[in-house]
Structures are given as C-alpha cells and as structure tokens.
N, C-alpha and C positions, 0 to 999 in steps of 0.2 A: 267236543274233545278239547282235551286241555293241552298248552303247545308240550310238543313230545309224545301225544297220543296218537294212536293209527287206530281206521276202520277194521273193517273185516274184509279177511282175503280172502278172495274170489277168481277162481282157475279158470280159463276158458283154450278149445281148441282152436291155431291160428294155423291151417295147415296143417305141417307137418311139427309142430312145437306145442307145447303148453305154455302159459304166458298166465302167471301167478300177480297179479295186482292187487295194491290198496292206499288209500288216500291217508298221507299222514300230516297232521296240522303241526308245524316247524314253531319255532322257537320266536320267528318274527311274525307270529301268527298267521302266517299264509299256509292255506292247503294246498297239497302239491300229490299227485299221483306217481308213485313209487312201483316199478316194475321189473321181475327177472322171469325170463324164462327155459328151458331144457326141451331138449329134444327124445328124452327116456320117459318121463312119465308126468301124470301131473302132479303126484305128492314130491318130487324131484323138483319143480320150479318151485312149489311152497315153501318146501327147506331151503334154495337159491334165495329165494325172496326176504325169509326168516333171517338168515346168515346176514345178509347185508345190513335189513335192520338194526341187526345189533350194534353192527360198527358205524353205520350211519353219523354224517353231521348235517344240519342244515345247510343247504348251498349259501356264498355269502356272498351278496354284491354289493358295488358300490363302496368297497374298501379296499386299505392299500396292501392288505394280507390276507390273500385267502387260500383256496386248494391248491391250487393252479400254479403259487408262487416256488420257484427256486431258490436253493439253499443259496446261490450268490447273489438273486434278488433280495432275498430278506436279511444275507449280511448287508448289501449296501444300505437298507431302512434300518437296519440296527443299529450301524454304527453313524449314522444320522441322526438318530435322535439320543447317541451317549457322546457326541461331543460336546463341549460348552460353546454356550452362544455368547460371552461377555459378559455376560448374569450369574455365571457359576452355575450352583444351584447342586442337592445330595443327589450323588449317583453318573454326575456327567464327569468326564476324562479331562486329561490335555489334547491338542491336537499333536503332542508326538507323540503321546499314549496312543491316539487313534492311529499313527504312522504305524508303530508297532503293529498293532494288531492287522491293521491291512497287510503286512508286508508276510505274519502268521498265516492271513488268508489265504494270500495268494503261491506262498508253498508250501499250503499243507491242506487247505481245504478247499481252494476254486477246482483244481485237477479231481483228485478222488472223491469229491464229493458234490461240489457243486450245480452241477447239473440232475438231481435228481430235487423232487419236489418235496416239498415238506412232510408229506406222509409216508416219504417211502424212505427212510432211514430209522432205522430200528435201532433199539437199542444195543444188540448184540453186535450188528455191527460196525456203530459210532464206538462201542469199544472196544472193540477188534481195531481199529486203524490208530486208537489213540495210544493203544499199548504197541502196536508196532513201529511208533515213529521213533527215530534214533535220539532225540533231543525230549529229555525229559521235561525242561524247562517249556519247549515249544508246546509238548502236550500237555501240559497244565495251561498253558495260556489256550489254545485251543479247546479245549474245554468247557474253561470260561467264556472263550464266544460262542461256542456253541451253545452252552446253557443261558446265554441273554438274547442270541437268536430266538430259541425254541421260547423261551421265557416269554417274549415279544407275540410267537403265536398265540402261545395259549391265551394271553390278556388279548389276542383276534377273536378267540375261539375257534381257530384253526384245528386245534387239539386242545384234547381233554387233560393232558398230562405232560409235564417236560419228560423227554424220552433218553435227555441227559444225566438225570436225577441218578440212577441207578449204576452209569460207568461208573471204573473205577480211578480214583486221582492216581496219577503216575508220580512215585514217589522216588528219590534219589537217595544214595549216603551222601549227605557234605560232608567236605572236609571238612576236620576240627580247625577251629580257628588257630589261629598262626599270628603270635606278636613278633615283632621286630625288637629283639633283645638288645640291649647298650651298647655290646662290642659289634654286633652287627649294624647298630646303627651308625655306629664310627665308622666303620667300615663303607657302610654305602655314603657319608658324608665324603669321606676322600676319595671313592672311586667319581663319586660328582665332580668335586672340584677337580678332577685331572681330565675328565670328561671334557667339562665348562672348558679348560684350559687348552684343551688339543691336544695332550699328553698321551705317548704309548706307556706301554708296561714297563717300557723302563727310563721311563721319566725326560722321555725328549719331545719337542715340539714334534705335531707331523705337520703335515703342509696342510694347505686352505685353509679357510674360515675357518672360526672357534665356532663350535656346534650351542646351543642349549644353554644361551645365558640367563634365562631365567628360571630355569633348573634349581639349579641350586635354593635360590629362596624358596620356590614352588616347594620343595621336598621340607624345608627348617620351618615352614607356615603350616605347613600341614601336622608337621610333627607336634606346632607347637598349639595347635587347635583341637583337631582331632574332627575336622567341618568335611563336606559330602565335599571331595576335589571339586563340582562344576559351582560350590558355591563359592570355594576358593577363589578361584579364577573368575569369578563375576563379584571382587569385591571392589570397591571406587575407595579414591582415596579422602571422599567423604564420611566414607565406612571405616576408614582408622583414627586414632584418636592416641598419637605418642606421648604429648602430653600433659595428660590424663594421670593419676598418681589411682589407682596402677592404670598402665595402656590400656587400651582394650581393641576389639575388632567386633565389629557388629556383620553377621550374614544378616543381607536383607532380599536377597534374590539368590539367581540361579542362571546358568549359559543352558539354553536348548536347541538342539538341531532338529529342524523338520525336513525331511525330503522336499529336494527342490530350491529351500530357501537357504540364505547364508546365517552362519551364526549368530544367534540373538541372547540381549539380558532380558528373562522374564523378571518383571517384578516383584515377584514375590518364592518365597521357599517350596520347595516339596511339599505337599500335600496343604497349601496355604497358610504353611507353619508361621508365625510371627517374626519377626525382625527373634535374632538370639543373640546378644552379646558373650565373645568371650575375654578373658583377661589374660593378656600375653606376658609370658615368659620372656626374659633378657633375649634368649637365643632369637625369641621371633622380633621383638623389636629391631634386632641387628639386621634382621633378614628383607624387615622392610623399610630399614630408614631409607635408604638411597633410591629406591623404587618410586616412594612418593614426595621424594621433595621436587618442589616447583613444578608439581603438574597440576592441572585443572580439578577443581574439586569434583566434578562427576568421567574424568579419566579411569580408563580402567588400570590398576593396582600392575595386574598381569597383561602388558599390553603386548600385541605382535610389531614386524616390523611397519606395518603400516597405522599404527597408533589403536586399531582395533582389538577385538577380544581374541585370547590366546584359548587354544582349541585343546579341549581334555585328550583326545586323539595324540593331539601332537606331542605334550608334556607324556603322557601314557608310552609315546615308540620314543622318545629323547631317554626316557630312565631307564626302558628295556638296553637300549644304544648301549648308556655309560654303566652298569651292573654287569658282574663275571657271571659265570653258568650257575653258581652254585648260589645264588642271589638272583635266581632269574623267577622267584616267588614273588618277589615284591612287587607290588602296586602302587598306586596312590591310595588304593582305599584299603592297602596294608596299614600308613599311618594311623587311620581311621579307628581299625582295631586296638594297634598298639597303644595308644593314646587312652582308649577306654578301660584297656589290661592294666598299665600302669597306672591310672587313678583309681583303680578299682583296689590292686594292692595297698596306694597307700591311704584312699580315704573311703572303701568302701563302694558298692554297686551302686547304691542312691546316687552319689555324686558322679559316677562315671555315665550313669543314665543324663542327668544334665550338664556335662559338660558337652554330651553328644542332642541334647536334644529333642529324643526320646520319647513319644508321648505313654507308654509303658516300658516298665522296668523289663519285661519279657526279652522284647526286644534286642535292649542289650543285653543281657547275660546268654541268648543263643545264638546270636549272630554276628557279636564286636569281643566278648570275652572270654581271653584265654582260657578255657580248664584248669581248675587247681586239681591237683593230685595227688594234693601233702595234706592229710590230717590234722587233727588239733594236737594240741597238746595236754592229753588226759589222764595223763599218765596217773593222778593222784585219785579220780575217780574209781582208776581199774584196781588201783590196790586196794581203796577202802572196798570194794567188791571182792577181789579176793582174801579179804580178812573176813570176810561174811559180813559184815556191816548189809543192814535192810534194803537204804535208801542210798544207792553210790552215787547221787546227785551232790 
C-alpha cells in the first residue's frame, strides 16, 4: 500500500455489535488498524468505518501541533513564532503588534472560542462570531489571527485546509477624510495659546498651573510636517538641523508602548521605513527654536517634566482639554491629513505622497486626502462638442 492506502474491510460479530476494520498505511508510513462499530447491523459499521475514512488524518506525534491542541494553545505558538527575535526577518511583527493582538485574543477569542480544539471550529461558525462582534476593526484583526493560527496548522498538517479562507472580511464606511481648513486652523492656534496660557473664555487667568506647554509647538510641528505624531514626539535635537539653508527635521524613529513596560524610542520608523527628512516651514522653525537650544544632542525635542519622552496619550487628551465642542474632530493625526490635502492642492499627489512618506501613492490619496469635488474646467471641450466637432479633445 502506498501511504494513504487502506486494506480490505472486514466485519466481524463482537457480541452484541458489529465491528467493521482495516489496516491503513498513514502518510509516515506506519500501518495502523482503523475501526468503527454499530450495534444495527454489519453493513451499518462498514458505512461508520467508510464515513470516518474519508475525513481521516494521520495521528501526529512528537509535534508542537496536533489534534488534541487548543485554539488558545495554538494562538500562544503562533504568536511565538510572528514576533521578531532581533533579526527582523518577512513576516515577523513588533512586540506591540504582538500586545495588540494578545489583548484581540483575550477579548474576543480566549472566551468564545478558545477552548475548543482545532478541528471543531467550522467555518460557519468562525463567521457567525466575527460578523457578530461590535468592533469592526477588532474583527478584521481577529480574522487575521485566526487565519495565521489555522495557517500554522495546516503547514502541521493538522488540516487540510484554512477554515478561515472562506469568512467573510468585516467591512466599515470611513469617514471621508477631513482637512483642517486656514480659518480653522487659526482658530485652534488661539484656542491653544489660551489653553497653554490658563485663559477662560473670557480672557482671564484661572488659578493653578498652566496646563500643556508643549502643546502649542506639538500642534505648529505637526502642522508643519505632516509626520506620524509618535514620530514627532520621538524626534532628538540631533534630528534638527535650523541652520541648514533650508531647515530641515529628519524622523528617524518612533515612541512605543508595550504593556507592562514605560515609554520607549524604537530606533527605527514604522514598518523599518528609512530615516525621512522634511524641510521646515518659518512657522515650524519658530516652534522649535526655544525647545532645542542648549539641550543635549540626543535629548528629546518633546521632553516631559522629568526630562524623558512626552506620551502621544498625553498631547492627544491636552488638545481634546484646549478645542471647543465644535473642534472636538481634531486630532494630531488631523495635521497629518491636512498637510497632505494642502500639498496635494498646490503641488499635486506625487509630492503629498512624499512629503508623508508613503511607500504607494494609494495610500495617500485614500486615507490622508481630502476629496475634491470641483471639476475641471472644460468648458471649451463641451462647446466644440456641442458645435458637432468629431473629436472634442
């Protein structure tokens, strides 16, 4: 027999049962004796016997995946071998990436799912739970573990097939992007500085501390970049460069938080993007001259009271603080948009794709660019078309 081949089945009376066997040579070339039986008849165990066969796997020992394993045993081996080790290497995460997704596991798939074994989650019902969850985002990221779980069996040969494959992606409307227009921007510039200042609505000091002094530059840096906020706030005052004909600001890393641990600078960008320089604008030199003079070359730009890294969290609830209701859209990763809208108007998508970075144009124009929704102006095309002219090119 060749592996995957079975003998001939042979029915015998055991009592009160029939008891349908046959020896089938497995896939690791060992022969193994295969048997069901029924207490109705003996062509009843042969079909029992039949039936199984077909869904049959070889039993697998001496491996770290096999039948027996649980859906929270085989997320903890998956997401052990997609972290990186130090070595990078295509296909491995960060470890806050891996925070993420542990933190997906554990409310949304250790509870309803995890205790059941690998084989006994179908596909009808990995998508029945994933179209029920209330967080679109979470079930798309759910998803994704789920299909590098299952992915992970099948290269066991646990299963013959990802059972993932066929859900369906949970898809959302986004909101259309949203730039931060001139007079609005002025607008949140003065609502900051009265912020920064202590100021109520009507222009008098209130008592205690002045809130969110680095507000202000935070919000005029961003405006004048157009950089991911946590690369902002993880810039040194190594990384500027005022005088320089023109300025510039190089992102060379990024601030990450892991569960557990305090604030850190990873060294390097988002998806191990290159150092990017940008070239600053009068308004952003203003905003960091005072910031980096006489601090230590690998100081941070954006530093807290205690000389360490200023927390996106923190800058993120200071600009909710100082914004009215009807400005309570804004972000930091509002700038981000605006910034690409505005070079896109005046010098075209290409360059609002690299002023952000961008390793496809796609990118930005679906996710940082405003909508136009003004036409050309063709007007001369439409007449020679309605004069009958052939070609109204």
């Amino acid at each position: 027999m060749k592996p995957g081949d079975h003998g001939r089945i042979t029915e015998n009376k055991d009592g009160g049962r029939w008891v349908a066997s046959v020896y089938v040579r497995d896939q690791d070339g060992r022969r193994r004796r295969v048997e069901r039986s029924s207490t109705r008849s003996r062509e009843d165990a042969r079909r029992q016997l039949q039936r199984h066969l077909a869904e049959r796997r070889a039993p697998l020992e001496g491996q770290l995946v096999t039948l027996q394993t649980t859906l929270s045993e085989l997320f903890e081996i998956w997401i052990a071998t997609k972290v990186k080790d130090g070595k990078g290497g295509k296909g491995k995460i960060q470890p806050q990436t891996a925070e993420d997704y542990r933190e997906c596991w554990r409310l949304h798939g250790a509870g309803p799912l995890g205790a059941l074994r690998i084989t006994e989650l179908p596909t009808s019902w990995a998508n029945k739970h994933l179209q029920s969850m209330n967080s679109p985002s979470q079930a798309r990221r759910l998803r994704n573990i789920l299909s590098g779980m299952f992915g992970l069996a099948v290269r066991y040969d646990v299963l013959a097939v990802n059972p993932m494959r066929e859900t369906e992606t949970v898809y959302t409307n986004p909101d259309p992007v949203r730039a931060v227009t001139p007079a609005e921007f002025e607008r949140i510039r003065d609502e900051v500085g009265r912020y920064v200042l202590g100021l109520d609505e009507h222009g008098r000091r209130k008592p205690g501390p002045r809130p969110g002094k680095l507000l202000q530059a935070f919000v005029a840096l961003m405006a004048a970049t157009g950089g991911r906020p946590n690369e902002v706030l993880a810039l040194r005052r190594c990384d500027i460069n005022l005088l320089r004909d023109p300025p510039i600001a190089t992102f060379r890393g990024t601030l990450i938080k892991e569960k557990g641990k305090p604030l850190r600078r990873q060294e390097f960008r988002k998806g191990h993007a290159p150092p990017h320089t940008i070239v600053l604008p009068e308004f952003g030199v203003k905003a960091l001259a005072d910031l980096i003079e006489g601090s230590d070359p690998l100081d941070p730009v954006f530093a807290n009271r205690n000389g360490g890294w200023m927390s996106l969290n923190n800058m993120r609830s200071q600009l909710r603080n100082a914004l009215p209701e009807d400005l309570d859209w804004v972000t930091p990763h509002s700038f981000r948009r605006t910034v690409a809208t505005v070079i896109r108007d005046a010098h075209g998508p290409a360059e609002a794709q690299a002023q952000l970075s961008h390793s496809n144009l796609a990118t930005t124009e679906t996710h940082y660019l405003e909508k136009q929704t003004q036409g050309p102006d063709a007007r001369a095309a439409l007449e020679r078309f309605a004069e009958g002219e052939e070609n109204a090119s």
